[in-house]
C-alpha positions as CSV (number, residue, x, y, z in Angstrom):
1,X,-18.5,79.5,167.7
2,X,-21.7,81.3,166.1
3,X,-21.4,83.5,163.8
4,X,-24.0,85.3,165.6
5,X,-22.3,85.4,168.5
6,X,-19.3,87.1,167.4
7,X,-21.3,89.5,165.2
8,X,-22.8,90.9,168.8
9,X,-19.3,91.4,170.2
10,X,-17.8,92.9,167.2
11,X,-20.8,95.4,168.1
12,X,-19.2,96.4,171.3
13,X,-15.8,98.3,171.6
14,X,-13.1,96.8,173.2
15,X,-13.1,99.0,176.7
16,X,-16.4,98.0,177.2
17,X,-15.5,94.2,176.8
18,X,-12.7,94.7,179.2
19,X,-15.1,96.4,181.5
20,X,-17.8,93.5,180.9
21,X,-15.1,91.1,181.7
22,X,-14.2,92.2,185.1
23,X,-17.6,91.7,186.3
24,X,-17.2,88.1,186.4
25,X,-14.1,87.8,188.3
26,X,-12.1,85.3,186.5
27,X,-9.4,86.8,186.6
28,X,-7.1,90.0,188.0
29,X,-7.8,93.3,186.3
30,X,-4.7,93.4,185.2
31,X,-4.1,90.6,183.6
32,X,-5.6,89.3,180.1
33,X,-5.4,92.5,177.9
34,X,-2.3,93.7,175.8
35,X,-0.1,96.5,177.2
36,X,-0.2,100.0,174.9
37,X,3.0,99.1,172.9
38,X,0.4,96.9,170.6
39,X,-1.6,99.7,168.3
40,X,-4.3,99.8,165.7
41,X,-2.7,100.9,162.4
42,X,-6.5,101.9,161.5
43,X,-8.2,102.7,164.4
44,X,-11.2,103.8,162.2
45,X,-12.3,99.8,161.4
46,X,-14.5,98.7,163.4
47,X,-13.5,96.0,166.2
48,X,-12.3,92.9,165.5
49,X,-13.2,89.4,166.8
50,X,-11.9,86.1,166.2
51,X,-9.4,83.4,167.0
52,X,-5.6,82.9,167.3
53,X,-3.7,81.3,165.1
54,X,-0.6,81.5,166.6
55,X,3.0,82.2,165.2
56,X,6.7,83.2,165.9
57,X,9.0,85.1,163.7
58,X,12.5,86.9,163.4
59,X,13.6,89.6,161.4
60,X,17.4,90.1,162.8
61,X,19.2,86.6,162.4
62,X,19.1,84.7,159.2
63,X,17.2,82.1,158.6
64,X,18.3,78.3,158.2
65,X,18.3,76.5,155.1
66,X,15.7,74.3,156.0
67,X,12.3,73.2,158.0
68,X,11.0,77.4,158.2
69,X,7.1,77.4,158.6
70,X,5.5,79.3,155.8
71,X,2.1,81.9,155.5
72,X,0.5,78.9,153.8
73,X,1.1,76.7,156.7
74,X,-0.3,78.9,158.8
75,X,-3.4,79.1,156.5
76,X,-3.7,75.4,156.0
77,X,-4.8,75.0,159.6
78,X,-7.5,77.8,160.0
79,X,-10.1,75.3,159.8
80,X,-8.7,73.8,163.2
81,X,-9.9,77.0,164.9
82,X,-13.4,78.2,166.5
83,X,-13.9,81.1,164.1
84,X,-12.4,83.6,162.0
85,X,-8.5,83.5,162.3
86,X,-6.8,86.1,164.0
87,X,-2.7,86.1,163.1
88,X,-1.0,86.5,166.5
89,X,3.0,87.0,165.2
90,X,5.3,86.9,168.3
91,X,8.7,88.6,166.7
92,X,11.6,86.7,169.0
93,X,13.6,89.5,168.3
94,X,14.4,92.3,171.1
95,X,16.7,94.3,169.2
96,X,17.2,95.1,165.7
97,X,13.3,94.2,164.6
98,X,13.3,95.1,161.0
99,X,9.3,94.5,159.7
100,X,7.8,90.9,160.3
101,X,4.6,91.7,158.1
102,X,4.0,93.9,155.1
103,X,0.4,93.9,152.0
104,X,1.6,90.7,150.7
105,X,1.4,88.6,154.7
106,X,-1.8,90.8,154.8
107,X,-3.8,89.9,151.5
108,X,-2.7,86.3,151.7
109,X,-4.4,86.3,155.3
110,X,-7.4,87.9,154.2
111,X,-8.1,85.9,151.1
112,X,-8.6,82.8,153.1
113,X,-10.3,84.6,155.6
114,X,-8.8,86.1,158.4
115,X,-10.2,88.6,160.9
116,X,-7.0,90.6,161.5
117,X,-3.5,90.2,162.0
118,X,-1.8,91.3,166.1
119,X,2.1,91.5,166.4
120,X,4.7,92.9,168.9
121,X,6.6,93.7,166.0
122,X,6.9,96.1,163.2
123,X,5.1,96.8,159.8
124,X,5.3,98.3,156.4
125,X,3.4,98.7,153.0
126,X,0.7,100.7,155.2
127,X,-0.6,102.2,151.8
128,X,-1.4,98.4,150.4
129,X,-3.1,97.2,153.4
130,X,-5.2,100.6,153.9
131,X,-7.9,99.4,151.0
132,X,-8.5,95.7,152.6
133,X,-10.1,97.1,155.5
134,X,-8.0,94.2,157.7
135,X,-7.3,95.1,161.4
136,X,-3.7,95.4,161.9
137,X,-2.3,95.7,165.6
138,X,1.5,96.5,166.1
139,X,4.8,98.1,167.7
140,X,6.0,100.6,165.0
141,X,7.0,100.8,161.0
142,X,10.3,99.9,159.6
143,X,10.9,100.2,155.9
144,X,12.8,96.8,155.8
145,X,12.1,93.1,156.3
146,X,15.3,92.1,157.4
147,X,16.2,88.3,157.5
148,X,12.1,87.8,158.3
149,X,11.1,84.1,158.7
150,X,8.8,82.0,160.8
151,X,9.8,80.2,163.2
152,X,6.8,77.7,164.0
153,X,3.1,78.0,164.2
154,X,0.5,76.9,166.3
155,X,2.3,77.4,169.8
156,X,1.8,79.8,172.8
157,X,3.2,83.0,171.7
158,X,3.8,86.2,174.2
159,X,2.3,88.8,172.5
160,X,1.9,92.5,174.5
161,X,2.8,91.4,177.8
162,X,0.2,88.4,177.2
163,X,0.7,84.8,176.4
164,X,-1.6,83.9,173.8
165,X,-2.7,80.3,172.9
166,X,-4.2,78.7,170.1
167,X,-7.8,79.8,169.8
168,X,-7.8,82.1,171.7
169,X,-10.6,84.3,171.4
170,X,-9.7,88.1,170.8
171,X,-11.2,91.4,170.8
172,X,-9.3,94.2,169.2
173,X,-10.2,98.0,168.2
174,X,-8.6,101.6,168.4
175,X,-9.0,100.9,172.0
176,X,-6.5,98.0,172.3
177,X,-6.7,94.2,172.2
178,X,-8.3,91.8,174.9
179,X,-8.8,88.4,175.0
180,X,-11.9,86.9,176.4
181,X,-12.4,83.8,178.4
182,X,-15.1,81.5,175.6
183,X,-16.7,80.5,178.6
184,X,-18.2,83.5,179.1
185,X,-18.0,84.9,175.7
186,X,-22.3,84.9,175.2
187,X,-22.7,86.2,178.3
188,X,-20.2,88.9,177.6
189,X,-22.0,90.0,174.7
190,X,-25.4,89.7,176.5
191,X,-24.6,91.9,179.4
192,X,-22.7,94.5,177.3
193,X,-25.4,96.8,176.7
194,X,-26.3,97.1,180.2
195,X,-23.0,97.5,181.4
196,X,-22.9,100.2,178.7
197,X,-26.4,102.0,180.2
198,X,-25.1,102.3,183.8
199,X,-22.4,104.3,182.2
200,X,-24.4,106.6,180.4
201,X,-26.3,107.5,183.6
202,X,-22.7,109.3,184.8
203,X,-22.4,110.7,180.8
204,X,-25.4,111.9,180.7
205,X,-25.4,113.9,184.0
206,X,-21.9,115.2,183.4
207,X,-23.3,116.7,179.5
208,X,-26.6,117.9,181.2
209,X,-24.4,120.5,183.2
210,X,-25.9,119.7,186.6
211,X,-25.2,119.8,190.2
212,X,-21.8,118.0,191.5
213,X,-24.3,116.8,193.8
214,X,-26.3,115.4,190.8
215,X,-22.7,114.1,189.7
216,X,-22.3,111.9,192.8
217,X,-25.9,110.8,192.4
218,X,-24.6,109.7,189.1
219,X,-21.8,107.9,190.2
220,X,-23.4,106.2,193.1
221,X,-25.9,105.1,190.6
222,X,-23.6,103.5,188.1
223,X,-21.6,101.5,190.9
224,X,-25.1,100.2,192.2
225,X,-25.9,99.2,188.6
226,X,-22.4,97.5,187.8
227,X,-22.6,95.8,191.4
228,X,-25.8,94.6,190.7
229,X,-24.7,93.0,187.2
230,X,-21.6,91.4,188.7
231,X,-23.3,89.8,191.3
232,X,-25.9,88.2,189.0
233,X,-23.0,87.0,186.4
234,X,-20.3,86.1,188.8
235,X,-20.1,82.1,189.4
236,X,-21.6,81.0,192.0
């Protein structure tokens, strides 16, 4: 995908690309974006935007002696994706996660280009991964590692209440992580800022310290305005 491309979503936050999303009715509203068990560690980064390379993991049972997936494994096929590599790191465990990443997963990822890392599970080394500036989405901290392993690679994972494929485009910031259908990714990004001006008509109002009557005006304007998008992106 273009560089360019994903340099104008990484301009948008994440709400707003859910928002933007909706208006083309692929899908149900509530379906496509991860549920608020999956946090940014540094929700002061700016959003991140890339594609899913996929992976599974435990932390609780040991591992076996052979045939275990490795962090170069999943490296070695980043070039199979559209984009930047986001890890997506499904922990199979439901009980006794110990921490499935830590600075060393995190600066291996980065070095060979990664966007950002998204698990259901835990984390730890916080104060290593701080100064790489790397998006980290996840469930918790734990001090340990546990029996951690990969399981395999480059699968469907389930990933905050999601399934996630391979390449998968993603969309991540303090606001949460979405995916976004490619086929509309351009359009996403085109519309974004206009989706973003029929909100400010209802900001704007509510900081001037009007009317409630001006209020409803307000409203009433920004549902015209996002009706008036969504009818000009939906399908037809």
């Amino acid at each position: 995908m273009q560089a360019a491309l994903l340099e104008k979503l990484r301009a948008v936050d994440s709400a707003t690309i859910a928002n933007v999303i909706e208006l083309f009715a692929l899908r149900p509203r509530n379906r496509g974006f991860m549920q608020r068990g999956i946090k940014a560690a540094f929700p002061e980064l700016p959003p991140m935007v890339g594609f899913a390379a996929t992976a599974s993991c435990r932390t609780f049972s040991e591992p076996p002696p052979t045939g275990c997936p490795s962090v170069p494994d999943v490296i070695s096929r980043f070039e199979e994706l559209a984009g930047p590599a986001v890890i997506v790191m499904q922990n199979l465990d439901t009980g006794g996660q110990a921490a499935n990443f830590g600075d060393v997963f995190c600066n291996s990822f980065k070095a060979f280009g990664a966007a950002g890392l998204v698990t259901n599970g835990a984390g730890r080394d916080f104060a290593g991964i701080a100064p790489l500036d790397f998006p980290v989405f996840y469930n918790g901290i734990v001090c340990a590692h546990g029996y951690m392993h990969l399981v395999d690679c480059y699968r469907p994972v389930q990933v905050g209440g999601i399934d996630v494929y391979p390449n998968d485009l993603l969309h991540g910031d303090a606001n949460g992580v979405t995916t976004i259908p490619r086929e509309i990714a351009s359009d996403v990004a085109d519309v974004s800022a206009e989706y973003s001006a029929a909100e400010a008509v209802v900001i704007e109002a509510a900081q001037a310290g009007g009317s409630l009557s001006q209020l409803r005006a307000a409203y009433a304007e920004m549902a015209a305005r996002s009706a008036a998008l969504s009818a000009r992106v939906r399908p037809s």
